[in-house]
C-alpha positions as CSV (number, residue, x, y, z in Angstrom):
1,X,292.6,243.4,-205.7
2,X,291.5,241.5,-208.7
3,X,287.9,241.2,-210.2
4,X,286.3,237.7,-211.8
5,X,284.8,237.8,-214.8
6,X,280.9,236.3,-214.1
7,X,280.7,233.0,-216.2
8,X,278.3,233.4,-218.8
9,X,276.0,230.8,-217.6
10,X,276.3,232.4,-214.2
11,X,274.8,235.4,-215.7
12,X,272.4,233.4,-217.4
13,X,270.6,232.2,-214.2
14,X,271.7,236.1,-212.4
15,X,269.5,237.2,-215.4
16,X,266.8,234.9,-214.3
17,X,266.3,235.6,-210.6
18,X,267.7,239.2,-210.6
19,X,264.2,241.0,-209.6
20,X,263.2,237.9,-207.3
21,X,264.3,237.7,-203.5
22,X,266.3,234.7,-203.9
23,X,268.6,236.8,-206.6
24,X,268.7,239.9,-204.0
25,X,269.9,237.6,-201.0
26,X,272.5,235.5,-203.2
27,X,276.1,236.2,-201.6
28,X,279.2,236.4,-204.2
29,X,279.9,232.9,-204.8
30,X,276.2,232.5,-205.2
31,X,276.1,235.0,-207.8
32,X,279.0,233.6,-209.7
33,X,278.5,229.5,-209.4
34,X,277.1,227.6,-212.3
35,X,276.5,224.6,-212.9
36,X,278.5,224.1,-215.5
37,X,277.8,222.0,-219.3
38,X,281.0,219.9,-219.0
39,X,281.3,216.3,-218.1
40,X,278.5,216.1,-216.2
41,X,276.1,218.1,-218.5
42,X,277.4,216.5,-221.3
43,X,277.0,212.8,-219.8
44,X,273.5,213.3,-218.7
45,X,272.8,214.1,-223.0
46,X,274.3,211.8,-224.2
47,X,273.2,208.8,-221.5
48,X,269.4,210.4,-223.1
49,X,270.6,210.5,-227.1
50,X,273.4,208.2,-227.7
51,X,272.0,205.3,-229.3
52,X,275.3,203.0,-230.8
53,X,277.8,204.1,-227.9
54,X,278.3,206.3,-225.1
55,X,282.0,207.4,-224.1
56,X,281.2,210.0,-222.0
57,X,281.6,209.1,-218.4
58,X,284.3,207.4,-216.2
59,X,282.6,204.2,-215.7
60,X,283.7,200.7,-216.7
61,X,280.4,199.1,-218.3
62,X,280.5,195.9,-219.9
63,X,277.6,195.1,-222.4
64,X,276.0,198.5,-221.3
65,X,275.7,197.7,-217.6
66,X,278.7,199.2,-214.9
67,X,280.9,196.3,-213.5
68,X,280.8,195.6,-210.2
69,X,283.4,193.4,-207.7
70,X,281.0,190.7,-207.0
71,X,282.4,191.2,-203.3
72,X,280.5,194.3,-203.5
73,X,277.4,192.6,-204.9
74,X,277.6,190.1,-202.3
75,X,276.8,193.1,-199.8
76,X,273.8,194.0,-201.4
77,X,272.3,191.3,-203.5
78,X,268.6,192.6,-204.1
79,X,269.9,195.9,-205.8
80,X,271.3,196.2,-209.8
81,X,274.7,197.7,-210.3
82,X,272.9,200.6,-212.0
83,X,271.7,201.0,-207.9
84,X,275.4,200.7,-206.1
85,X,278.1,201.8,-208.2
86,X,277.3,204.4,-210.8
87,X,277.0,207.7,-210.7
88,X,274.0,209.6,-209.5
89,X,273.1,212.8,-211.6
90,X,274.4,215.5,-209.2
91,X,271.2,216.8,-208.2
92,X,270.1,213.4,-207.2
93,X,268.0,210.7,-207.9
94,X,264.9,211.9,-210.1
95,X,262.8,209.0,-209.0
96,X,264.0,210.1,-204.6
97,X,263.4,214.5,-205.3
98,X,259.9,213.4,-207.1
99,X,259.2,210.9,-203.6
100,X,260.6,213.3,-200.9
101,X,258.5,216.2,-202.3
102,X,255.5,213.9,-202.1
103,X,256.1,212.9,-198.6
104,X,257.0,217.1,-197.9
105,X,253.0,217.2,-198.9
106,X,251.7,214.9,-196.6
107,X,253.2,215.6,-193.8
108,X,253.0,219.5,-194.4
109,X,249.2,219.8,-195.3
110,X,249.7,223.3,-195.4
111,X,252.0,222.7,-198.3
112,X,249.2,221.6,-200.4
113,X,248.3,223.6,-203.7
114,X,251.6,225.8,-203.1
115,X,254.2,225.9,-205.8
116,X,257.8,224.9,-204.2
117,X,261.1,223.5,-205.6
118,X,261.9,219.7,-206.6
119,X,264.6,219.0,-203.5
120,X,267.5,218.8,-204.6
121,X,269.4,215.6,-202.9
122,X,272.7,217.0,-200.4
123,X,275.2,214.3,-198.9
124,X,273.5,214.7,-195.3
125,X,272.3,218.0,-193.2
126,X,275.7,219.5,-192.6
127,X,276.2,219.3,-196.2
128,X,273.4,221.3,-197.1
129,X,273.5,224.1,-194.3
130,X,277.2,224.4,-196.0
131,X,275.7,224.7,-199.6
132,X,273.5,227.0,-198.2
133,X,275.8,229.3,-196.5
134,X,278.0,229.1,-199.8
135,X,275.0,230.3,-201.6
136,X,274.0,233.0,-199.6
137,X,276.3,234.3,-196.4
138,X,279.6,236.1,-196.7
139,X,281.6,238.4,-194.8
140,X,278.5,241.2,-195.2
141,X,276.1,238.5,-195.0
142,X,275.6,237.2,-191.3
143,X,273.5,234.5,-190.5
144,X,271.1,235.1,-187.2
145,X,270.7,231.8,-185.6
146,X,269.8,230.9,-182.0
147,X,271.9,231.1,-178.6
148,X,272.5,228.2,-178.1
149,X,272.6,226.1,-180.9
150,X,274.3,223.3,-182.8
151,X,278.4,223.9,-182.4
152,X,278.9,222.9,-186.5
153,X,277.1,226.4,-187.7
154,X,280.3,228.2,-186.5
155,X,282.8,226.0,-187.7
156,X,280.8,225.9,-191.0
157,X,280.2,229.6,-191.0
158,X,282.9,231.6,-189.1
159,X,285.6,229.4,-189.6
160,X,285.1,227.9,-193.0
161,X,283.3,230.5,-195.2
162,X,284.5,234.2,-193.0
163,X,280.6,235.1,-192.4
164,X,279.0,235.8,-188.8
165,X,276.9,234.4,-186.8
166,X,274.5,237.2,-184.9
167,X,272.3,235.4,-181.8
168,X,269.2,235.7,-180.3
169,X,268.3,234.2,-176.8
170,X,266.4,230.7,-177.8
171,X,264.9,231.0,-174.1
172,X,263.1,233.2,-171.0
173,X,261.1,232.0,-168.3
174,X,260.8,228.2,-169.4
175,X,259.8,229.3,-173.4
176,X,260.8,230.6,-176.9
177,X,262.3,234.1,-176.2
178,X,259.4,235.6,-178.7
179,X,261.0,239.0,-177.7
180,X,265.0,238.5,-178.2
181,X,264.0,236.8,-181.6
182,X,261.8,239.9,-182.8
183,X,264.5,242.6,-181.9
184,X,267.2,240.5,-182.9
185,X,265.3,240.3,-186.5
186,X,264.9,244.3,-186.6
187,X,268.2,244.6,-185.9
188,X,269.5,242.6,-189.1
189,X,266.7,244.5,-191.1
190,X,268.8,247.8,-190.5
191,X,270.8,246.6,-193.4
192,X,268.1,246.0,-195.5
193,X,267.9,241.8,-195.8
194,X,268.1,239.5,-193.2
195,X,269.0,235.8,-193.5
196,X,267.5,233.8,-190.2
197,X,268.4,229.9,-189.6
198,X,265.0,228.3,-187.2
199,X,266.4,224.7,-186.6
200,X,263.4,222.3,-184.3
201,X,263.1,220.5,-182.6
202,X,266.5,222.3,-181.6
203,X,269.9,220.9,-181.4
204,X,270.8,221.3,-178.1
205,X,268.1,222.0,-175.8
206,X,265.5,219.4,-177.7
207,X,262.9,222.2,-178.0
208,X,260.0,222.7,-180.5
209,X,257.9,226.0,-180.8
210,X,254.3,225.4,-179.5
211,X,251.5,226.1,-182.4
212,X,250.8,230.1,-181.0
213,X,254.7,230.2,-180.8
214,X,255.2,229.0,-184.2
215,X,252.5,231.8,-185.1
216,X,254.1,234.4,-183.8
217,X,257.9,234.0,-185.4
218,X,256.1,233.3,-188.9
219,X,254.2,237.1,-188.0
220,X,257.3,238.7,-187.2
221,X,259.1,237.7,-190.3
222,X,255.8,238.7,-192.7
223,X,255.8,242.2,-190.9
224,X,259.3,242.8,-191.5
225,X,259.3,241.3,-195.3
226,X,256.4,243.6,-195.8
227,X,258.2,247.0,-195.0
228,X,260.3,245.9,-198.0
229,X,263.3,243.9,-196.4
230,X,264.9,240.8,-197.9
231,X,264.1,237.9,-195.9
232,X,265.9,234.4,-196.3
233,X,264.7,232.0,-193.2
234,X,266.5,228.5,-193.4
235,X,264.4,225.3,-191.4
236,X,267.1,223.0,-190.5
237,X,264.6,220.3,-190.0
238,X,266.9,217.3,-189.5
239,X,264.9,216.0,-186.3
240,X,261.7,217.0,-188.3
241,X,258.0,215.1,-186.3
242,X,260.2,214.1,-183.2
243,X,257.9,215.4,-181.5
244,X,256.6,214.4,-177.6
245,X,253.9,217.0,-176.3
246,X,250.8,217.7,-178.3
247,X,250.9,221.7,-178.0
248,X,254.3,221.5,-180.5
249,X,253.7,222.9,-183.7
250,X,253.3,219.7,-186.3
251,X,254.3,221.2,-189.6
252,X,257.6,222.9,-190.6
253,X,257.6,226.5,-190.4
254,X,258.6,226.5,-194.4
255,X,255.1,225.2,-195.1
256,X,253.9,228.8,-194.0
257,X,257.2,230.6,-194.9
258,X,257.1,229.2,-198.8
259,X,254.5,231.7,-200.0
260,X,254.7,234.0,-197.2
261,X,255.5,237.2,-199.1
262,X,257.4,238.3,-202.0
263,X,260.4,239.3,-200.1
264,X,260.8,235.5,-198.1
265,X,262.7,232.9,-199.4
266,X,262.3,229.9,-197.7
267,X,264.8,227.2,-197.6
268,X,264.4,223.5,-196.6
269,X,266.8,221.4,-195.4
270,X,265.8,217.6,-194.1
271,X,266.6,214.3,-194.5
272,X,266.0,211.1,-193.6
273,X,269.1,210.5,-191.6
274,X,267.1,210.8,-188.3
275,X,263.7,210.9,-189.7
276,X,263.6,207.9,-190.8
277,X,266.8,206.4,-188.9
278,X,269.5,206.1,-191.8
279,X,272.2,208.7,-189.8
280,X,275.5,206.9,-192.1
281,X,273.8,207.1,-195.1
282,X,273.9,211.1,-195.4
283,X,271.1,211.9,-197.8
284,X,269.7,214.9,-197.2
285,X,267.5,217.2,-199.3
286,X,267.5,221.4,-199.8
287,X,264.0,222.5,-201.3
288,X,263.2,226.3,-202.4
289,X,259.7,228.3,-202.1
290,X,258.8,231.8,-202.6
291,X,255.7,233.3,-203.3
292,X,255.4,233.8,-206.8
293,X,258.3,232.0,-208.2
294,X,258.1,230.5,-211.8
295,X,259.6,227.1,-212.7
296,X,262.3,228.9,-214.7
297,X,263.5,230.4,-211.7
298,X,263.0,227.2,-209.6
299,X,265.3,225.3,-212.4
300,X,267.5,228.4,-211.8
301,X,268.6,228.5,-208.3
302,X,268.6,224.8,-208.3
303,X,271.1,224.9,-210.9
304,X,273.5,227.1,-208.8
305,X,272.8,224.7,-206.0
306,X,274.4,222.0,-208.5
307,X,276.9,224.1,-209.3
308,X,278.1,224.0,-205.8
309,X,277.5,219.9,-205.3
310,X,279.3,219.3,-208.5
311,X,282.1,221.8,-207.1
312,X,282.6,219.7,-204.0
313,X,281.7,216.1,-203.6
314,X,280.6,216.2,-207.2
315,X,277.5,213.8,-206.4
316,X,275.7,212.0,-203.5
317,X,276.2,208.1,-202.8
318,X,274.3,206.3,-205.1
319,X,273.7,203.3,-202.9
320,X,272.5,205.1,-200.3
321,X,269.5,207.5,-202.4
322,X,268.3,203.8,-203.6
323,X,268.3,202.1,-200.3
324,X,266.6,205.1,-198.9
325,X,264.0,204.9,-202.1
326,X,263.5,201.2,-202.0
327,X,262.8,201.9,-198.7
328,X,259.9,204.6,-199.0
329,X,258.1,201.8,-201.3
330,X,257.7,199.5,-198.8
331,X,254.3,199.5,-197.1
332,X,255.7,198.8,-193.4
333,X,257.9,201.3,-193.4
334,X,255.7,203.7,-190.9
335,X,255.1,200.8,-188.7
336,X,258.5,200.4,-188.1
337,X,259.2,204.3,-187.6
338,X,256.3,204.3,-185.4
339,X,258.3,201.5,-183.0
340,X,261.3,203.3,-182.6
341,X,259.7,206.9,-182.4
342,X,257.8,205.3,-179.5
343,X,261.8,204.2,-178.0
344,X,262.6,207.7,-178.0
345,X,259.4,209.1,-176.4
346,X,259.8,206.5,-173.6
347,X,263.4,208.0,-173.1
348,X,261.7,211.4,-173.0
349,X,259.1,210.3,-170.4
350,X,261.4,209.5,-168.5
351,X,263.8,211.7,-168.8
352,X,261.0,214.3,-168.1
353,X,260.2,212.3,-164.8
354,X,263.6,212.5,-163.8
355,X,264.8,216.5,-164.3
356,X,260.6,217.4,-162.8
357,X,261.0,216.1,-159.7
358,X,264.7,216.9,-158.9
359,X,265.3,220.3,-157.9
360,X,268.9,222.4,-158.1
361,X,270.6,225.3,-157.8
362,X,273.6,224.6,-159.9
363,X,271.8,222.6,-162.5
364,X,268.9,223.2,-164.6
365,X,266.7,222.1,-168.0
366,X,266.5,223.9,-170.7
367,X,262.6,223.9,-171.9
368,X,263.0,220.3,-173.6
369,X,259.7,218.8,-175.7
370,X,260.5,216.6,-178.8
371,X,263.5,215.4,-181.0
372,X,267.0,213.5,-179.6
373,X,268.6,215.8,-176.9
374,X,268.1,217.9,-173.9
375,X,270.7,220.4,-172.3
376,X,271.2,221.5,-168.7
377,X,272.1,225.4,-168.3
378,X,275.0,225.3,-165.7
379,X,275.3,227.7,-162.8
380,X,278.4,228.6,-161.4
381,X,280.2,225.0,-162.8
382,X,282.1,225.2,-166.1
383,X,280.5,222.7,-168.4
384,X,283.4,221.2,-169.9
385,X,284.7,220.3,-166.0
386,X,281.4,218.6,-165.8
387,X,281.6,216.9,-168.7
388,X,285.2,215.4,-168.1
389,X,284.3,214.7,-164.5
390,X,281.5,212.2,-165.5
391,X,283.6,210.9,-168.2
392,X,286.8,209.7,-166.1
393,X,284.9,208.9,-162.8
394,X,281.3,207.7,-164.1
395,X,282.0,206.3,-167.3
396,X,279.5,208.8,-169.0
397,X,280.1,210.8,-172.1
398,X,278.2,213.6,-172.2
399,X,279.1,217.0,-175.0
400,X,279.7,220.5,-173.6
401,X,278.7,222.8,-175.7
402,X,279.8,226.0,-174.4
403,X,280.7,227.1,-170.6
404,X,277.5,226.7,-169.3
405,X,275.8,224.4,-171.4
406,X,275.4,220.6,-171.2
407,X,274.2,218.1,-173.7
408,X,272.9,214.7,-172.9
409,X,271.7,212.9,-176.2
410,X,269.0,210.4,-173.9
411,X,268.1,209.2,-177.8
412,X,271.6,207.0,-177.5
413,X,270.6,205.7,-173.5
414,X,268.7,202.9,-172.8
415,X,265.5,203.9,-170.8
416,X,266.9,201.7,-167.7
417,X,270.3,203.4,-167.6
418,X,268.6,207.0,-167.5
419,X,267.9,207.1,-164.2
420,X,271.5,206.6,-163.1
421,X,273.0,208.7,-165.4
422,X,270.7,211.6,-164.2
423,X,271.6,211.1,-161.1
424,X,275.6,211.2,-161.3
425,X,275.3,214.8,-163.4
426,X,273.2,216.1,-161.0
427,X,275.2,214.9,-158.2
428,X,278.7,215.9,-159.8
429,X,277.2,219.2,-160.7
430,X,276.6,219.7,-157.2
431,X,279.6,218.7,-155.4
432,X,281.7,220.6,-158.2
433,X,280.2,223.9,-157.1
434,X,281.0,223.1,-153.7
């Protein structure tokens, strides 16, 4: 066994959120990343300072400007070369963070007045529950997240980083298990913190707490952070206002989580990839809150979050943060959200219809309200048997995701296919149990 020496500017920002709840819930290779004052650091002063010349960065510029293969141009001919093909700073574009936290405001009113981070930009969703887990979980540090839920949390957890997931059981009669989520959450508190990942509307059953549901799990968590137990409760709110019935919650539970208590941090992670429609462009964001956290801790934590960027994919894609701002300027922008939103609730609708009025014993809904998918619980047929059935006699892809569960994404069906693909999995589901 062999010990690291901490990095002196990892003990510089240890130093500045030791006593705070996001220093308590760090895991090991959150305590010892950095961002660190080399190339990047060093870049970012001199691009500010340098007046006669500026030999910092590995960029061919010509005349102060970055060159760019006018077959590149071509592809985007409204945007500078400044906006395609140079670097962004690693924790994004100022001009984006500044935006997205504006936009965090108005569509969480309950955000209003509270002190959070500046978001810090993440290539896409995925990217920032791994930076997350990187800064937090380890092999002592399990992560509690819903049964079922989205199959990339294990690959990125167990598989990739050696940490657990624990479970809770997302559902009983028809709604969130309020029950299985609060004994699961005592459980974890047994060893003093607990780190909690909410994700809604949910990947895979489509399901959003209701407002007195939404309540409740924000009460559970303040009970338990008051009897003195680190808390760190992750929204994965990458399907974020998809939402279909008008009991669903409408703000993110970080908006009440943010300045919940001392011992909650509360952790972000969003995007516009299917907010606002942009999947391939994978920006994402990660933003901070906890009640009485200063700016020089904020700075802090974000630094080690850049640490961790600059120690992977070293920055996000340029073009895409100034598509994604250009298009936050423009005035129809909510308009044309608005049109495809209503797409997706039609879907729903009738989706709805279809799985109310159609009865089985082998195959049932998941509760399903808001966002892209919906899942069937199987009974007594294997899920991937279904799903491989439909695929080679139907023509229908559909995603397992474990032995009893099946996904249908009806945000990739045309409303007048929906019909005819519900009928084929409810009719293979039933002659497979034969």
């Amino acid at each position: 066994m062999y010990f690291i020496m901490l990095n002196p500017l990892a003990q510089e920002l240890n130093d500045i959120l030791d006593n705070t709840v996001a220093g308590a819930l760090l895991s090991d290779s959150g305590r010892r990343i950095f961002f660190p004052k080399g190339i990047i650091a060093q870049g970012a002063e001199a691009k500010a300072h340098a007046s006669y010349a500026n030999a910092t960065i590995g960029t061919t510029m010509v005349e102060g400007t970055p060159v760019i293969l006018p077959c590149i141009q071509e592809c985007a001919p409204n945007f500078k070369p400044q906006q395609l093909v140079a670097y962004a700073p690693t924790s994004g574009n100022p001009d984006l963070r500044t935006k997205w936290k504006k936009k965090l405001a108005i569509k969480n009113p309950s955000l209003k007045g509270k002190n959070i981070s500046v978001p810090v930009v993440v290539p896409g969703l995925t990217a920032g529950i791994s930076d997350m887990a990187e800064l937090f979980l380890g092999p002592e540090k399990p992560l509690l997240v819903a049964d079922p839920s989205w199959d990339n949390y294990s690959l990125i957890i167990e598989t990739r980083l050696n940490s657990q997931l624990h479970r809770f059981k997302m559902f009983r009669d028809g709604k969130f298990d309020i029950d299985s989520f609060e004994q699961a959450v005592k459980k974890e508190a047994e060893s003093g913190t607990v780190r909690v990942l909410l994700n809604f509307p949910q990947n895979p059953s489509g399901y959003s707490p209701t407002s007195d549901e939404a309540q409740k799990i924000v009460s559970i968590i303040k009970e338990t952070a008051q009897k003195g137990t680190k808390v760190l409760v992750v929204s994965d709110d990458a399907y974020f206002g998809l939402n279909y019935e008008s009991n669903i919650e409408k703000q993110s539970l970080f908006a009440y989580m943010c300045d919940l208590d001392e011992n909650v941090l509360a952790l972000k992670i969003d995007g516009p990839t299917k907010e606002d429609f942009v999947w391939g462009l994978r920006c994402g964001f990660i933003t901070f809150g906890w009640k009485g956290a200063t700016e020089e801790q904020y700075r802090a934590i974000e630094k080690k979050l850049a640490g961790v960027i600059r120690a992977t994919v070293s920055c996000c894609s340029t073009p895409a943060q100034s598509m994604v701002l250009k298009a936050f300027s423009d005035p129809a922008i909510e308009d044309q959200k608005a049109h495809f939103r209503k797409v997706l609730e039609g879907r729903y609708r009738k989706v709805r219809n279809f799985t109310d009025s159609h009865k089985s014993e082998v195959i049932e809904p998941l509760p399903f309200n808001s966002g892209y998918f919906m899942s069937f619980n199987l009974k007594g047929v294997d899920a991937e048997v279904l799903r491989t059935k439909l695929l080679a006699e139907k023509g229908i892809g559909t995603i397992s995701i474990d032995s009893c569960t099946l996904r249908i994404a009806f945000s990739s069906l045309d409303e007048d296919k929906i019909e005819n693909v519900y009928s084929a999995i409810y009719e293979t589901a039933e002659k497979l149990a034969q």
